[in-house]
C-alpha positions as CSV (number, residue, x, y, z in Angstrom):
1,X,57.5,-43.5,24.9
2,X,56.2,-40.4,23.6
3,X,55.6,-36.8,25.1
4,X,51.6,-37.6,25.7
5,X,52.0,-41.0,26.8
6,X,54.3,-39.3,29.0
7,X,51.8,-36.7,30.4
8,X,49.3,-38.9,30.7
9,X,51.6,-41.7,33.2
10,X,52.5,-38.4,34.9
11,X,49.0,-37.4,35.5
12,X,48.1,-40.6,36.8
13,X,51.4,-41.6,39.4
14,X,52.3,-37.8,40.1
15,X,49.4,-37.9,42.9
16,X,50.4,-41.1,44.6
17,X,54.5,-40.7,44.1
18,X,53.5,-36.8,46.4
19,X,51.9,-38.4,49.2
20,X,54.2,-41.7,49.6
21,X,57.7,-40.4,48.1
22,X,58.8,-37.2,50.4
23,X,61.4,-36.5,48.4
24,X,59.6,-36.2,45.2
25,X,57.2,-34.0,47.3
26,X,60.2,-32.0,48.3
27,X,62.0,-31.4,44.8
28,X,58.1,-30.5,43.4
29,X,57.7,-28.0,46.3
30,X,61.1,-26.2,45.1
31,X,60.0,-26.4,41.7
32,X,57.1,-24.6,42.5
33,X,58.3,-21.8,45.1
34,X,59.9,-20.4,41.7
35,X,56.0,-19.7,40.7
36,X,54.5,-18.9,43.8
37,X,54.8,-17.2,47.1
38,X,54.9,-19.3,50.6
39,X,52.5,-19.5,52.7
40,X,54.3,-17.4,55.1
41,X,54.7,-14.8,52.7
42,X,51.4,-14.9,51.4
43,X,50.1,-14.2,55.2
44,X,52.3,-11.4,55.6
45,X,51.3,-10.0,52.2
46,X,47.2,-10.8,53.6
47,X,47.7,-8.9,57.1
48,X,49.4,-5.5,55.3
49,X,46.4,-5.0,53.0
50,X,43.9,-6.0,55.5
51,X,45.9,-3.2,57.4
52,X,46.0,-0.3,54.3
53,X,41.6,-1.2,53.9
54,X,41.2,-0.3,57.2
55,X,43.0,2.9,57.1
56,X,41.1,3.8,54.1
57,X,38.1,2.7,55.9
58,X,38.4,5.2,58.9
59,X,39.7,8.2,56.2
60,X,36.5,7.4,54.3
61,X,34.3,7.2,57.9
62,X,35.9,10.5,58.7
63,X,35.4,12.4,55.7
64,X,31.8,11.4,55.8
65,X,30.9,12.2,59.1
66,X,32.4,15.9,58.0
67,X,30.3,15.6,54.3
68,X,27.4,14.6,56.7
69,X,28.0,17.5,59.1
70,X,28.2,20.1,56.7
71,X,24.8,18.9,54.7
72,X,23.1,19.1,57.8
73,X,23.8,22.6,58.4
74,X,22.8,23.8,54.9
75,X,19.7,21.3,55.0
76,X,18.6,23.8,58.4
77,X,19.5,26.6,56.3
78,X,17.7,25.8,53.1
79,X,14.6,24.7,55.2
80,X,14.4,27.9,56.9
81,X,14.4,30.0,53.8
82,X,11.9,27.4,52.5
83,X,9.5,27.9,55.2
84,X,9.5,31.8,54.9
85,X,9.4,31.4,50.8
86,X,6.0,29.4,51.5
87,X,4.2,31.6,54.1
88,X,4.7,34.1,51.4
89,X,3.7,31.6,48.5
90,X,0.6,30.6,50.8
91,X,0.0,35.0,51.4
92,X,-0.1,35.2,47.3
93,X,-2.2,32.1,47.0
94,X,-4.7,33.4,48.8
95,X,-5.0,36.5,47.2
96,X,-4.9,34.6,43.8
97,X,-7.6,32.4,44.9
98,X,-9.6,35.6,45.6
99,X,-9.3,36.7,42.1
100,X,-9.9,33.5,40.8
101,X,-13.1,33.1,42.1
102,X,-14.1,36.6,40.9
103,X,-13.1,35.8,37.3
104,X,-14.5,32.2,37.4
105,X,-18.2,34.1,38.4
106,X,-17.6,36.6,35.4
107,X,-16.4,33.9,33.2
108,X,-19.9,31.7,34.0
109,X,-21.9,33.8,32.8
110,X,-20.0,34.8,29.8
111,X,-19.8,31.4,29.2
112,X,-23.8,30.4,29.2
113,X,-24.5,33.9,27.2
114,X,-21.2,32.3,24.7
115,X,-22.9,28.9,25.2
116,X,-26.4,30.0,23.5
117,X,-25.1,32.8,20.9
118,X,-23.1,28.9,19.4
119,X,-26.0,27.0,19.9
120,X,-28.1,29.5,17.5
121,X,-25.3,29.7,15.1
122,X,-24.8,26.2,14.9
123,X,-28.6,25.4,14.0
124,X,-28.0,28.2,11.6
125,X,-24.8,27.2,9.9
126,X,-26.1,23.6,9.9
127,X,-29.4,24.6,8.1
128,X,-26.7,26.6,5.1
129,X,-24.3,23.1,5.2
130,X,-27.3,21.3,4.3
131,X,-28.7,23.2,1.7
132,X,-25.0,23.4,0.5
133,X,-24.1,20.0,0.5
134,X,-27.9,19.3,-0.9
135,X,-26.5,21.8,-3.8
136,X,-22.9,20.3,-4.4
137,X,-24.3,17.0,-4.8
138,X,-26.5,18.4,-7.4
139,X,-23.7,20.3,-9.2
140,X,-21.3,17.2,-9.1
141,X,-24.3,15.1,-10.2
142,X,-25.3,17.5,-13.0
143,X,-21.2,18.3,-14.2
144,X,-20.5,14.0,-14.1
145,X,-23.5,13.9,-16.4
146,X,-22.5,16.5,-19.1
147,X,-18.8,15.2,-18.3
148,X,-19.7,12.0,-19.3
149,X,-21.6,12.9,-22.5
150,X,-18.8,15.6,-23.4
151,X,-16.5,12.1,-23.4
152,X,-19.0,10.1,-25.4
153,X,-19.6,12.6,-27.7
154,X,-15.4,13.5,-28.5
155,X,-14.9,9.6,-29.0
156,X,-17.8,8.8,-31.2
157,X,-16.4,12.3,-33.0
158,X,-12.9,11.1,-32.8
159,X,-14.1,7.7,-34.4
160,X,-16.4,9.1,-37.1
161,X,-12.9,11.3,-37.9
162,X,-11.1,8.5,-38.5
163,X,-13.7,6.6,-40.0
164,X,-14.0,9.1,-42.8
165,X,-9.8,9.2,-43.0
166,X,-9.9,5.3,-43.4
167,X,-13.0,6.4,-46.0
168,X,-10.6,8.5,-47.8
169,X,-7.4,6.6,-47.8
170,X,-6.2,9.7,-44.7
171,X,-5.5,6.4,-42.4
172,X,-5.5,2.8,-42.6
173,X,-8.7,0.8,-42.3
174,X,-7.3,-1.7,-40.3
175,X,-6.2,1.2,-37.5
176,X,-9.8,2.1,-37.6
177,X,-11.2,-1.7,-37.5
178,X,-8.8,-1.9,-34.4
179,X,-9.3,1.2,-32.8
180,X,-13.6,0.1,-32.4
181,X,-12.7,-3.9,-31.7
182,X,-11.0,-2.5,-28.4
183,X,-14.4,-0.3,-27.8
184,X,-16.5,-3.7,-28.5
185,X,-13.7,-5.4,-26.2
186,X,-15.0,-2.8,-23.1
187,X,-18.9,-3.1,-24.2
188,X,-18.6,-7.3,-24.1
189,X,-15.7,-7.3,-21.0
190,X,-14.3,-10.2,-23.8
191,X,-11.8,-10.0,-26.5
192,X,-12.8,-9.7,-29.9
193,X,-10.6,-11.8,-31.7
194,X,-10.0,-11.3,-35.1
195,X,-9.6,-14.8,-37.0
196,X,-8.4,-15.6,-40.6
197,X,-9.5,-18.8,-42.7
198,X,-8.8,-20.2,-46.0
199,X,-12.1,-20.4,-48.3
200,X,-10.5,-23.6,-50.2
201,X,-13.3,-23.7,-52.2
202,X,-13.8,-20.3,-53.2
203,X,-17.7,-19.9,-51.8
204,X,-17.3,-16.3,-50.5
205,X,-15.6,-14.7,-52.9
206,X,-16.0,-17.3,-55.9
207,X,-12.0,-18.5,-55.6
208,X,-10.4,-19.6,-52.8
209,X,-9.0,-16.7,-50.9
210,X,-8.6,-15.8,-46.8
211,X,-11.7,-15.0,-45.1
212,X,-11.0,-12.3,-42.1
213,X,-13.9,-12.4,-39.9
214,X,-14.0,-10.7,-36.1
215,X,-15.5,-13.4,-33.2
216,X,-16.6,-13.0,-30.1
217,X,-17.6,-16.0,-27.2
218,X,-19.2,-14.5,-24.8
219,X,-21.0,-17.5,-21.9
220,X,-21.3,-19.6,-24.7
221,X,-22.8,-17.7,-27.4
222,X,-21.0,-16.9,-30.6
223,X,-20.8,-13.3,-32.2
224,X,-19.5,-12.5,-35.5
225,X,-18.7,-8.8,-36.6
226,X,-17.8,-6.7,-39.4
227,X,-16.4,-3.6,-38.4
228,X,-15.3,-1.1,-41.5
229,X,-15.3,2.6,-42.1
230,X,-18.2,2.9,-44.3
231,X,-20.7,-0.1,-45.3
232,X,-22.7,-0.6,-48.6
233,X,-24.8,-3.0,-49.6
234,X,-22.3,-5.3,-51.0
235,X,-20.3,-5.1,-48.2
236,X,-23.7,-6.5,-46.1
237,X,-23.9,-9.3,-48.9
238,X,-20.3,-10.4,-48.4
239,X,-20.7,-10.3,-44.8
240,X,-23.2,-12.5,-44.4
241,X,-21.3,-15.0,-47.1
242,X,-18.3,-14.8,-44.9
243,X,-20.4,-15.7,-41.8
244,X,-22.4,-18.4,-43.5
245,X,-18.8,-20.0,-44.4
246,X,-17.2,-19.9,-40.9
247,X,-20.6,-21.3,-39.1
248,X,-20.3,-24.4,-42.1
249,X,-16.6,-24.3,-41.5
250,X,-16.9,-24.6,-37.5
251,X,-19.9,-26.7,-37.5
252,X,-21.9,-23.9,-35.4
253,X,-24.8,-21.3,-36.1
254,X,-23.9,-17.9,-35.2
255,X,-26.3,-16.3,-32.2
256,X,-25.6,-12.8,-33.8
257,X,-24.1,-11.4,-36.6
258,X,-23.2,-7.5,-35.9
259,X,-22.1,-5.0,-38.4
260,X,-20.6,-1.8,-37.1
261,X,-20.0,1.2,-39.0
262,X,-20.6,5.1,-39.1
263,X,-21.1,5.3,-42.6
264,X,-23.5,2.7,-43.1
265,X,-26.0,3.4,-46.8
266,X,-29.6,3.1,-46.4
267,X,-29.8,0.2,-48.9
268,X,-27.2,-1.7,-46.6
269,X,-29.5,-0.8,-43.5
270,X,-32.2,-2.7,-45.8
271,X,-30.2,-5.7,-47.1
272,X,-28.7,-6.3,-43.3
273,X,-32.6,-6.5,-41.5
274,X,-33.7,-8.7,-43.8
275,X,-30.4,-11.0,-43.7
276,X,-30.7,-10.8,-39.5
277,X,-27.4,-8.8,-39.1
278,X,-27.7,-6.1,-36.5
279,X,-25.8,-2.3,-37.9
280,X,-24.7,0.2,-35.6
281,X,-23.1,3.1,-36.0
282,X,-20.3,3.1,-33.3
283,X,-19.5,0.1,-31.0
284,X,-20.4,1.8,-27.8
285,X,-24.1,1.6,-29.5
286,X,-24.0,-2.4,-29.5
287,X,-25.8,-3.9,-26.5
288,X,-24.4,-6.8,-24.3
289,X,-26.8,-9.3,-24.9
C-alpha cells in the first residue's frame, strides 16, 4: 500500500475508529497534548489575561478621568480669556465699523466722479482704436500688396536671370526648363510631366530621333508646352511639328499648345498666332483655363 492510499484509508476510518475504539482515542489524545495545551490549562491561561485587561482597563479609566479633569480646567481658563479677548474684539469692531462707513461715503462718491471721468475716456479711446485699427488694416493691406508684387517681380527677375544664363551657356537649359515646369505645376495644381518618344519615322526632325515634349491633363483636357530660354521662329516651327506628331502618335488633338519663354523674337510671336500656340513670357503669366 502506498503513503497516499495510506492517508486517504486514514482520513476515512480515523473518525469512526475515535468515537468507537477508546483506546485509539486515548493514544491520539497523548499524541496531541505534545502540540497543544489542555483544556484546563488553556482556562487557566484565559482567566489570567482576562485578569491583566482589566487592570489595564481601570489604569486606563483612571488616567482619563485625570486627562479629563485637567482639560476641563484649562477649557474654563481658555474660555475666560476668550470672552474678555472678544468684548475687546467687539470694542474695536465697532470703532472699525465707524470708520468704515465714513470711508465707504467718501469712496461713493469718488467712485461715480471715477465712474464718469472712464466712461468719457473710454468713448474716447474707442473712437482712436477704431480709427487705428481702420489704419492698420489699411497698412497691412497696402504692405501684403507691394509684398506680394516685390515677390513676383524677384522671381520673374530671378527667372529672366537664369533664362539669359541658359541663353548664354552660364547654366543648363534643362535647370531652367525645370525650374518654370514647377511654376506651371503651381499655376495648373497638376504635374507637368515631361514625356520622351521615338519619331521612328523621322517626321519632326526629318530622321528618326527622340521627341521631348512637356504634357499636362488637367479634367480631361490635354496641354502641350515648350518651355526654353529664348524662342525664335524655328523653334515655334519645330514645336508645333513635335505636337502635331504626339497628337498622331496618341490618337488625340491637343486643347492647347503653350509656349513659354522670356526671350521670345517678334517673328516667333507671329509664326506661334497664326499656328494657334499661345507665348508667354514667364509661366506665372499662363492662365488656368
Amino acid at each position: 500500500m502506498t503513503n497516499a492510499e495510506l492517508i486517504e484509508l486514514l482520513r476515512k476510518e480515523l473518525p469512526r475508529l475515535l468515537a468507537e475504539d477508546s483506546a485509539v482515542r486515548a493514544q491520539i489524545l497523548a499524541l496531541v497534548q505534545t502540540y497543544a495545551a489542555g483544556k484546563q490549562e488553556t482556562d487557566q491561561r484565559f482567566w489570567e489575561m482576562l485578569a491583566e485587561f482589566r487592570r489595564e482597563r481601570e489604569e486606563w479609566n483612571r488616567r482619563f478621568e485625570e486627562q479629563r479633569a485637567e482639560d476641563a480646567r484649562k477649557w474654563d481658563e481658555w474660555n475666560r480669556k476668550w470672552e474678555q479677548e472678544r468684548a475687546e474684539e467687539a470694542k474695536k469692531w465697532e470703532e472699525q465699523q465707524r470708520k468704515w462707513q465714513e470711508w465707504s461715503q467718501r469712496w461713493e462718491q469718488e467712485r461715480i466722479e471715477d465712474a464718469k471721468k472712464w466712461q468719457e475716456w473710454n468713448q474716447k479711446w474707442e473712437q482712436e482704436r477704431a480709427e487705428e485699427a481702420k489704419k492698420w488694416e489699411e497698412n497691412s493691406r497696402r504692405f501684403e500688396e507691394v509684398h506680394q508684387e516685390i515677390l513676383a517681380v524677384a522671381d520673374r527677375l530671378g527667372r529672366q536671370m537664369q533664362a539669359l544664363g541658359a541663353r548664354w551657356g552660364i547654366s543648363s537649359e534643362r535647370a531652367f526648363r525645370d525650374a518654370l515646369a514647377g511654376i506651371l505645376s503651381k499655376t495648373f495644381k497638376v504635374e507637368v510631366l515631361h514625356v520622351i518618344e521615338f519619331d521612328a519615322s523621322g517626321e519632326v526632325f526629318g530622321r528618326p530621333d527622340q521627341i521631348e515634349l512637356d504634357v499636362i491633363i488637367r479634367n480631361g483636357a490635354l496641354i502641350l508646352c515648350e518651355i526654353k530660354s529664348s524662342l525664335d521662329k524655328g523653334d515655334v516651327y519645330l514645336f508645333e511639328r513635335k505636337a502635331r506628331f504626339y497628337e498622331k502618335l496618341h490618337q488625340r488633338r491637343a486643347d492647347r499648345l503653350i509656349a513659354i519663354s522670356p526671350y521670345a523674337t517678334s517673328r516667333a510671336r507671329e509664326v506661334a498666332a497664326r499656328l494657334g500656340i499661345e507665348v508667354y513670357s514667364d509661366a506665372v503669366d499662363v492662365p488656368p483655363s
